[in-house]
C-alpha positions, 0 to 999 in steps of 0.5 A: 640432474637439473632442469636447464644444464650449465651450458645452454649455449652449446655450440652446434647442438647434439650429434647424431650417431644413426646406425649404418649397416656396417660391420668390421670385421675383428678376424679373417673371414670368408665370404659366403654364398648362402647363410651357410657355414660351408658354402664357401665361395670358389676360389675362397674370397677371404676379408681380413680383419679391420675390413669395414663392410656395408649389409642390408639386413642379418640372418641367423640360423641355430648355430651362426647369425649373418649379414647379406651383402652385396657379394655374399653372406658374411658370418658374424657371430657363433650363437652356441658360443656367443663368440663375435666374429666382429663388430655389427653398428646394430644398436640390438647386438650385444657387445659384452663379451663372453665370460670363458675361462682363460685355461683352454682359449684359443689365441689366434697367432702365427708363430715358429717354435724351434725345438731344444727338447731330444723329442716331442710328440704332438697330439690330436687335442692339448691333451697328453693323453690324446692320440699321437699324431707324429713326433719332432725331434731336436732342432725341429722348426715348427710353424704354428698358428695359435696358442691354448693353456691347460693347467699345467702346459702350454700348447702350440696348434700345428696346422694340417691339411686335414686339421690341427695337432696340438704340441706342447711347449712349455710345462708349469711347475709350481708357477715357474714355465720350462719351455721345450725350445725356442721362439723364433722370430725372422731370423733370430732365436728369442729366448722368451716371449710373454705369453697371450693368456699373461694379461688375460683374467677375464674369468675374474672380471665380475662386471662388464658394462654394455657399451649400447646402454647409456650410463645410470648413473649411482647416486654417488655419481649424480652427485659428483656430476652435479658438483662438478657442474655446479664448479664449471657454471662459476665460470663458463662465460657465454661464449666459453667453449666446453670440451671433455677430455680423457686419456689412457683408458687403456681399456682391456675386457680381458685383463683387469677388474680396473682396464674394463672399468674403465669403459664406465668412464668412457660412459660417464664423459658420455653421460656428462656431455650429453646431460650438462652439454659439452662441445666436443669430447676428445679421447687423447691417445692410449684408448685401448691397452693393446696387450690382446690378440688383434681380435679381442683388441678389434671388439674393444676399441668397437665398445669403446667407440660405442661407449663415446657415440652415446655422448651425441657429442662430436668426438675425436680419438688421437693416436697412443702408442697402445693402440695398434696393438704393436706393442703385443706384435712386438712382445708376445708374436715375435715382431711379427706385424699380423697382430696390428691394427692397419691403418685402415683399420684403425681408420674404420673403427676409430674415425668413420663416423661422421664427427671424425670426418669434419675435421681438415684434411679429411684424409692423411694417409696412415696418420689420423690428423686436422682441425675442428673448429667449433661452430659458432666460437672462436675456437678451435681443435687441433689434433696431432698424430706424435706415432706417425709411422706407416704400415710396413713390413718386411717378410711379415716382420717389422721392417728394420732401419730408420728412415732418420736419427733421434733427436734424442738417444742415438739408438741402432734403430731395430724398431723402426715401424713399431708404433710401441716404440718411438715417437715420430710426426712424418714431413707431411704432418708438419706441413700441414700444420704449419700452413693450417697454423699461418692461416688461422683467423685473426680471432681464432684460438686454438688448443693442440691436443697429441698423446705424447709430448710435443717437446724434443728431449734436450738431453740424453737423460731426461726432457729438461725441468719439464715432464717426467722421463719418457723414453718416447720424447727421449726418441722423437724422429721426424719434423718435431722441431718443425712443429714446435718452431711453429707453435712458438712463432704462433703462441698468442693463438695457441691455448695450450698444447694438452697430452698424456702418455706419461700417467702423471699429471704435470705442467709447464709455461715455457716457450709462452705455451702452456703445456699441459699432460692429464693423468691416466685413467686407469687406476691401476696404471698411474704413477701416484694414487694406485687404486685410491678412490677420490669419488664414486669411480677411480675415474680421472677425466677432465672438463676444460672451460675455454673462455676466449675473451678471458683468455683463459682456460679452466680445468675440472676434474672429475675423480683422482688428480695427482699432486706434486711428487717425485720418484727416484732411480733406486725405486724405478728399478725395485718397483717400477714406476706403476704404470704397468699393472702385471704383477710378474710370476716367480717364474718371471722372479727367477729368469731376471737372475739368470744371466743373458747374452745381451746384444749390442743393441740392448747393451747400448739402450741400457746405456742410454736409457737408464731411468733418472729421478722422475719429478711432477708438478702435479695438477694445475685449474687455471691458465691464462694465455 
C-alpha cells in the first residue's frame, strides 16, 4: 500500500465500532438462574430469536459458555459442538461456523404433514431400525417442529411431552424423492415444498473467512487495490466524495463455495475504505441470500455486518428482497412467518450501530430509511426501503390480501406481506422523502440509493427500454409514483438514483436522472460472466467519485463488469437467466413433466408474467449530472 493514501481529504475521519456487550439471539432461548443448563426460570422466561440483549461479562462451563444479565443467565453457545446460540459483539468470539455434515442437521422449523401413506410408523431416532413409538394411518395430520436427512430418507421430528419421535416423510431413491403425504400450509395442501438441506453444502465449502480478521490481502489483490487506486486519484478532486458500494452478496455460509466468498468482499471494501480512505460504504440490499433456516440466516447477516464494521468506515445497509429470509418462509415453511427476520430484527443486526443511527429519521417503523449527509461536503446519502411491508401475520401465515393494487400486473394478491414478492414504498416513506427532498440546501447534492428500482413498470411486459424484466418493478405498490414525481421535480440536486436487484449492470438518463443498477456480487448468481475471473477474486463492487463542482460522478470497478448483452425468451425458459445457483435434481427433472392442477391464482401469473428478451446496456464510468 502506499505511504499517504488517495484520499487525504476524508470527510469526518475513521468511525469507531467499540465492542458493547451485546448479544443477539439467532433462536428462542430461556433465561436462566444460574450458568446452569437446567435452571430454567419458573415460569420459563423465553426471548425469541433477533432479540438484542446487554451482559456484563461471560461465563463458560465444560459444556455451554453464558452471558450475565440483569434478569439472569443466557446460554450462548454449545462448547462440545461449537454450536452458536447467537451472535456476542466480543471481538474474541469466534464467528466461523462449524463444519458439520448436511446428512443428520437438525433444521429448526414447524410445519404440519398430512399423511397419503396407508401407514407410518414413527420412531424413537431417524432411524428405521429405531424402537416404534406409535403408528399414523392415512389421512393423519402431523405437527412438526424440524426437519433431518439420512442418506436415503427425510425425517420430520414429532414433539412429545417427554421427547421427540422421529417419522419419515420422504424416501430418496437414485436421486428422485417419493414423498409419504402432503405438506400442509394454513388451509391448503401443498404438493411440495423445497426442502431446508436444498441449499446447504456446507461440508463442501473449504474456506470460511473470519469476519473478526481484517483482510490480508494476496499479492494479487494489493495489486488490483493499488491500480484501482491509482485510476480514483486521476480524479478525485479535493472536495470529491468517495463512497463504496456493493450489492447482492447474497452471502450464505452454507451453501456454495461462491455465496461464502463473498464475505472476503465484504472484507476487501473494508479493507479498501479503511486503507485508501473512502467516506461512507453502503451495501444496497440482498446481503444475505435468505434460503437457510432463521438461525443460520441470524449468524450470517452478524458476520457480515462484522465483515464491514472492520472498514472503521460509516456504512449503511438497504433492505433486499432476500434479506428477511421470507423468501424460505415462503418456499421451504409453507408461508408460514416463524422463519422471518422481524423488523426489530433486522433493525438489531443491521442498523444499531452507531453509523446506521446518524441517518434522519432515526426510526421509521419497519422500514429502514433517511439521509446522511457527509461531513464537511455538499453531499448527501439518501436511502430508501423499495420492501416496505410491515410485519403481519394471520394464524402464524402471511396474511392474504393487498391493502392497494399494482401499478403494474393486476395480480389476485396472495403474497401480500411476503417481503420476497413484491415491491412496496409505504405513504409515510414518501412523505418524508419529498419534505427531506424540498428542504435540501441550495448547495446540496444527493445520491439515492434502493435495492430495487425506483422506476414503475409501464407495460405488462416489461419497464420499457430501460432495465431488464423484474417481476418486482412489474408489481410495485404504494406511493412509487410519489417518489418518482419527486426526483424529477428535484433533478438538478439529484446525482443518480444507484440499485441493484436485477444482477446486471445497465444504465439510463431519462426523466434528467441517471439511473444506474450495479451487478451482483456473487459470482454464481449473474446473469453474464458465470464464474469468469476478472481479477484476484470474483468480486464485482464499485468506488463512486463524486465531484460536486464538476458535477460528475466516476465509477471504478474493482472485479467483473458486464458488457452490453441480451437474453431471450426461449433461452429464459431452457436455462433460466443465472441468477439462481440451484442446480435441480433429476427428481426435480422429472416432477416438471408431470401434470398439475394449477389454480386461478398461478394461471393468471403465467399470463401475466411471462419473461420478454431481456436487453442491458451493460457497464458505464462516467455521468454528468
Amino acid at each position: 500500500m502506499n505511504a499517504t493514501p488517495f484520499n487525504q481529504h476524508t470527510h469526518g475521519g475513521h468511525t469507531a465500532y467499540p465492542d458493547d456487550h451485546t448479544f443477539i439471539l439467532a433462536q428462542p432461548l430461556i433465561i436462566r438462574t444460574a450458568p446452569e443448563w437446567t435452571a430454567l426460570t419458573d415460569p420459563p422466561q423465553t426471548l425469541p430469536a433477533g432479540s438484542l440483549v446487554h451482559y456484563t461479562n461471560h461465563i463458560r462451563t465444560k459444556m455451554h459458555s453464558y452471558i450475565k444479565l440483569t434478569t439472569g443467565y443466557l446460554p450462548t453457545a454449545d462448547l462440545r459442538t461449537h454450536l452458536q446460540y447467537g451472535a456476542d459483539s466480543d471481538p474474541t468470539t469466534s464467528l466461523v461456523p462449524a463444519i458439520e455434515p448436511v446428512l443428520g442437521h437438525r433444521y429448526p422449523l414447524k410445519g404440519q404433514f398430512r399423511l397419503t401413506q396407508q401407514r407410518l410408523d414413527e420412531h424413537t431416532a431417524p432411524s428405521l431400525t429405531a424402537p416404534v413409538l406409535r403408528t399414523f394411518k392415512q389421512g393423519a395430520t402431523i405437527p412438526y417442529t424440524a426437519k433431518l436427512r439420512t442418506r436415503h430418507y427425510g425425517w420430520l421430528e414429532v414433539p412429545h411431552a417427554a421427547g421427540n419421535g422421529y417419522l419419515p416423510f420422504l424416501r430418496y431413491v437414485a436421486g428422485i424423492a417419493t414423498y409419504y403425504g402432503r405438506e400442509k400450509a394454513g388451509s391448503k395442501i401443498v404438493t411440495r415444498l423445497i426442502e431446508p438441506w436444498t441449499y446447504d453444502h456446507n461440508d463442501r465449502i473449504r474456506r470460511h473467512e473470519d469476519p473478526r480478521v481484517p483482510l490480508r490481502p494476496t499479492t494479487e489483490e494489493r495489486s488490483d487495490f493499488e491500480h484501482l487506486a491509482s485510476q480514483i486519484a486521476k480524479v478525485a478532486q479535493p472536495d470529491a466524495v468517495l463512497i463504496g458500494l456493493i450489492n447482492d452478496t447474497h452471502f450464505d455460509s452454507y451453501n456454495t463455495e461462491a455465496s461464502a466468498g463473498t464475505l472476503r468482499d465484504l472484507k476487501a471494501v473494508s479493507y479498501f475504505a479503511k486503507n485508501y480512505g473512502l467516506d461512507a460504504i453502503v451495501a444496497n440490499g440482498d446481503l444475505n441470500d435468505g434460503v437457510q433456516t432463521l438461525d443460520r440466516t441470524i449468524l450470517d447477516i452478524s458476520r457480515a455486518v462484522t465483515a464491514l464494521k472492520l472498514s472503521e468506515t460509516p456504512f449503511f445497509i438497504t433492505q433486499g428482497n432476500h434479506d428477511d429470509n421470507s423468501g424460505f418462509a415462503r418456499y421451504e415453511n409453507g408461508y408460514r412467518v416463524g422463519q422471518v427476520l422481524t423488523s426489530q430484527a433486522a433493525l438489531n443486526l443491521r442498523n444499531q450501530h452507531h453509523s446506521a443511527q446518524q441517518i434522519m429519521p432515526k426510526t421509521s417503523g419497519p422500514a429502514f430509511y433517511g439521509k446522511y449527509r457527509v461531513s464537511n461536503s455538499q453531499i448527501s446519502l439518501i436511502l430508501l426501503d423499495t420492501f416496505d411491508i410491515p410485519d403481519s401475520a394471520v394464524d402464524g401465515y402471511f396474511k392474504r390480501n393487498y391493502d392497494e393494487a399494482p401499478t403494474g400486473l393486476q395480480w389476485t394478491g396472495i403474497l401480500q406481506n411476503i417481503r420476497h414478492s413484491r415491491s412496496r414504498i409505504r405513504q409515510a416513506q414518501a412523505d418524508w422523502f419529498s419534505q427531506t427532498m424540498a428542504t435540501l440546501a441550495p448547495e446540496e447534492q444527493v445520491i439515492v440509493f434502493t435495492h430495487d428500482s425506483i422506476r414503475s413498470a409501464v407495460t405488462d411486459d416489461a419497464v420499457g427500454g430501460f432495465w431488464t424484466y423484474d417481476w418486482f418493478a412489474n408489481n410495485q405498490q404504494g406511493a412509487y409514483a410519489q417518489v418518482s414525481s419527486t426526483l424529477a421535480a428535484h433533478r438538478n440536486q439529484v446525482i443518480s438514483v444507484m440499485n441493484g436487484h436485477t444482477h446486471v449492470d445497465d444504465w439510463s438518463h431519462d426523466d434528467g436522472i441517471n439511473w444506474i443498477t450495479t451487478t451482483c456480487d456473487a459470482p454464481d448468481r449473474r446473469k453474464t460472466g458465470h464464474g469468469q475471473r476478472k481479477t484476484a477474486t470474483n468480486s464485482a463492487w464499485d468506488v463512486l467519485v463524486i465531484n460536486p463542482t464538476q458535477r460528475r460522478l466516476s465509477r471504478f470497478r474493482y472485479g467483473w463488469r458486464d458488457a452490453a448483452g441480451s437474453e431471450s425468451r426461449l433461452r429464459f425458459a431452457l436455462f433460466g437467466d443465472g441468477t439462481d445457483n440451484r442446480v435441480p435434481g433429476l427428481h426435480e427433472k422429472l416432477n416438471k413433466l408431470r401434470p398439475a392442477a394449477l389454480t386461478r391464482n398461478a394461471i393468471l401469473y403465467n399470463q401475466k408474467s411471462k419473461q420478454t428478451r431481456q436487453r442491458w446496456r451493460g457497464f458505464r464510468s462516467n455521468f454528468d449530472y
